[in-house]
C-alpha positions in Angstrom: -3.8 -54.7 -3.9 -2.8 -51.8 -6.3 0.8 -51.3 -7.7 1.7 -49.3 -4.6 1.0 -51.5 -1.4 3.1 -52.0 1.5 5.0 -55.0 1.9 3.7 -58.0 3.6 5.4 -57.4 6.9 4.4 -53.8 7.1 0.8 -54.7 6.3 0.7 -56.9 9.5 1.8 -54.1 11.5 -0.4 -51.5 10.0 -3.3 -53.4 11.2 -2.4 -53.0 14.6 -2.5 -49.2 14.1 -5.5 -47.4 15.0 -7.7 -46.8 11.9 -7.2 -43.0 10.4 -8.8 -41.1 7.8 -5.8 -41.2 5.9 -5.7 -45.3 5.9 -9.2 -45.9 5.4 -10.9 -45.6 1.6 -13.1 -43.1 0.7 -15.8 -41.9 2.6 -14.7 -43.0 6.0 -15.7 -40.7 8.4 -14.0 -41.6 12.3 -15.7 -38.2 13.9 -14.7 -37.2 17.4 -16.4 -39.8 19.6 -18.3 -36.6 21.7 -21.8 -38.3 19.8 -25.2 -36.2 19.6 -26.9 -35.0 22.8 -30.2 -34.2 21.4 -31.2 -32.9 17.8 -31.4 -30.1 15.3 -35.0 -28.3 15.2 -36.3 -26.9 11.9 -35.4 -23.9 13.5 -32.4 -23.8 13.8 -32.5 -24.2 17.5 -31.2 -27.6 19.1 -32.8 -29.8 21.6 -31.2 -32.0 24.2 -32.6 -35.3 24.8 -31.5 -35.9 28.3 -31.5 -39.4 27.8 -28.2 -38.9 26.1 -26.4 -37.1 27.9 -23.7 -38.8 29.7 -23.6 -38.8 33.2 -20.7 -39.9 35.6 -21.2 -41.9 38.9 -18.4 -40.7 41.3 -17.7 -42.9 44.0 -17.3 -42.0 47.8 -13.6 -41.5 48.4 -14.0 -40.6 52.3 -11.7 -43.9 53.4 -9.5 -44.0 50.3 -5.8 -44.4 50.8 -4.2 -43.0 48.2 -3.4 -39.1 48.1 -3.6 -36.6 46.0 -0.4 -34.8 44.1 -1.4 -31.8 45.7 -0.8 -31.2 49.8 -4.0 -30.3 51.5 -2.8 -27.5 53.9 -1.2 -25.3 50.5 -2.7 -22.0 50.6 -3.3 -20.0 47.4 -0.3 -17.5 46.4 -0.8 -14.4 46.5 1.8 -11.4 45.6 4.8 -11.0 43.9 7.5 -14.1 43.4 10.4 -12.6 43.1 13.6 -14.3 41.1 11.8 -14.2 38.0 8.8 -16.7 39.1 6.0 -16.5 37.9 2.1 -17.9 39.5 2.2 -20.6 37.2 5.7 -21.5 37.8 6.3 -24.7 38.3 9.0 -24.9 40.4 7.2 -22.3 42.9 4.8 -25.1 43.5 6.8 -27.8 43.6 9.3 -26.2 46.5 6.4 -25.3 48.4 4.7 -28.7 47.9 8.2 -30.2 49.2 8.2 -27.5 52.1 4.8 -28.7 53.0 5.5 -32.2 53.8 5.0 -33.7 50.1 7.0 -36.2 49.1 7.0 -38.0 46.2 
């Protein structure tokens, strides 16, 4: 331990952290978790190994019980808002959602 460490208590709890760049020593490198997908040719040109690259198994949701946030018989808006709204306003969507038979 050098001259400035943390107190015993505070050391305890600063393992439970997730490790950063900023606690680690020098040279630690944590990177972005996205990993390599294939490899760098001499190039310059990159090739995908396909064994790599991650695919997702999505299962068959035709009998699932739970539903979405979003009603199913919402249509698109189109045209003007009026009172200030906006497309992306979110309390457009929400008052229609309600009007629609959502509830939360």
């Amino acid at each position: 331990m050098g001259p400035f460490s943390p107190t015993q208590p505070l050391q305890r709890a600063l393992r439970r952290l997730a490790l950063t760049t900023k606690s680690a020593r020098k040279g630690f490198y944590k990177g972005t978790g996205s990993g390599a997908m294939g490899s760098h040719t001499k190039w310059g040109g990159y090739k995908i190994d396909y064994s790599k690259v991650r695919t997702y198994v999505v299962p068959d949701l035709t009998d699932f019980q739970l539903t979405p946030f979003v009603a199913k018989n919402i249509e698109k808006a189109k045209g003007t808002f009026g009172r200030g709204l906006s497309p992306r306003s979110g309390k457009l969507y929400l008052n229609q959602w309600k009007a629609e038979g959502g509830d939360f």
